[in-house]
C-alpha positions as CSV (number, residue, x, y, z in Angstrom):
1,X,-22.1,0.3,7.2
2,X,-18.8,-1.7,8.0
3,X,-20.3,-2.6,11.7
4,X,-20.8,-6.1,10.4
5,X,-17.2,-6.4,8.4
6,X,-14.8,-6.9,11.9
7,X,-11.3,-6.3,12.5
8,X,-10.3,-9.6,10.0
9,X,-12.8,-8.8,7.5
10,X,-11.2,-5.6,7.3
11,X,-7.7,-6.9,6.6
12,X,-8.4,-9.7,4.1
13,X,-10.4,-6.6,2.0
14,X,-6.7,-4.6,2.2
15,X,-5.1,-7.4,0.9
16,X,-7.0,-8.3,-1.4
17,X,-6.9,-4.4,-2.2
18,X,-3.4,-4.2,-2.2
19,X,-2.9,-7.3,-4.7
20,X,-5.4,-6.3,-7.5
21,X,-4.2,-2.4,-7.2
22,X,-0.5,-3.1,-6.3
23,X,1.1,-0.9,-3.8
24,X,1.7,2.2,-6.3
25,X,-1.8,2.2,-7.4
26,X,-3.7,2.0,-4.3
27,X,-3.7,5.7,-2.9
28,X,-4.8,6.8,-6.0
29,X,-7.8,3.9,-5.5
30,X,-8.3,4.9,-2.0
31,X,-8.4,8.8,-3.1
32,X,-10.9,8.0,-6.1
33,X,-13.2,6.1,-3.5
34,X,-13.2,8.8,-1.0
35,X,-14.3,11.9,-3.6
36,X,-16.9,9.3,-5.0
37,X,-18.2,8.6,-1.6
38,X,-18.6,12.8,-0.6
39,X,-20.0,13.3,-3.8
40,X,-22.5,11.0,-3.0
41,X,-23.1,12.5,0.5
42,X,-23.0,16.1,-0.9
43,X,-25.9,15.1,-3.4
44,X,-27.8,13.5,-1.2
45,X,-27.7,16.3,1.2
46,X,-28.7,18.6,-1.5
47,X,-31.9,16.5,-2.0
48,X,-32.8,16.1,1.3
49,X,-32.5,20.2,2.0
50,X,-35.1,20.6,-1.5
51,X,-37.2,18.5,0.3
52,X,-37.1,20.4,3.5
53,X,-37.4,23.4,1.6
54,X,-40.9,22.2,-0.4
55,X,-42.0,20.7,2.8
56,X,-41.6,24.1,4.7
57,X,-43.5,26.1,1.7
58,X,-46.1,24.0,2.0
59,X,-46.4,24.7,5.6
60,X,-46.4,28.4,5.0
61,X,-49.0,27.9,2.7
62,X,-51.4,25.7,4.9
63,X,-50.8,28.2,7.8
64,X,-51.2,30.7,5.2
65,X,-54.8,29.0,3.9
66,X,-55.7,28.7,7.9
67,X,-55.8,32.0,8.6
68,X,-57.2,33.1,5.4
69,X,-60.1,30.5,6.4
70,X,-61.0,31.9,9.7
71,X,-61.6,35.6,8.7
């Protein structure tokens, strides 16, 4: 994601940080960007193990069917 920024790209977005937040405001900025961000990740990964887990019923079920075919 921030392959592309570079090393000065990088500190012209903390200063640019640190003058709209000011210097007392910007851990709390930095904190509330980081919970947002795993929040993010934690959903995602919780809709990307439903869909592994309807994915692998629905195997079951076709092996399932299979067999039930070839008696």
């Amino acid at each position: 994601m921030f392959s592309n920024i570079g090393v000065p790209g990088m500190i012209l977005i903390l200063v640019l940080a640190l003058i709209v937040f000011g210097p007392n405001k910007l851990p709390e900025a930095g904190r509330a960007v980081g919970r947002s961000i795993r929040e993010f990740k934690n959903a995602a990964q919780g809709i990307t193990d439903d869909i592994k887990k309807e994915i692998s019923e629905d195997v079951q079920e076709a092996k399932q069917t299979t067999v039930d075919l070839k008696k």
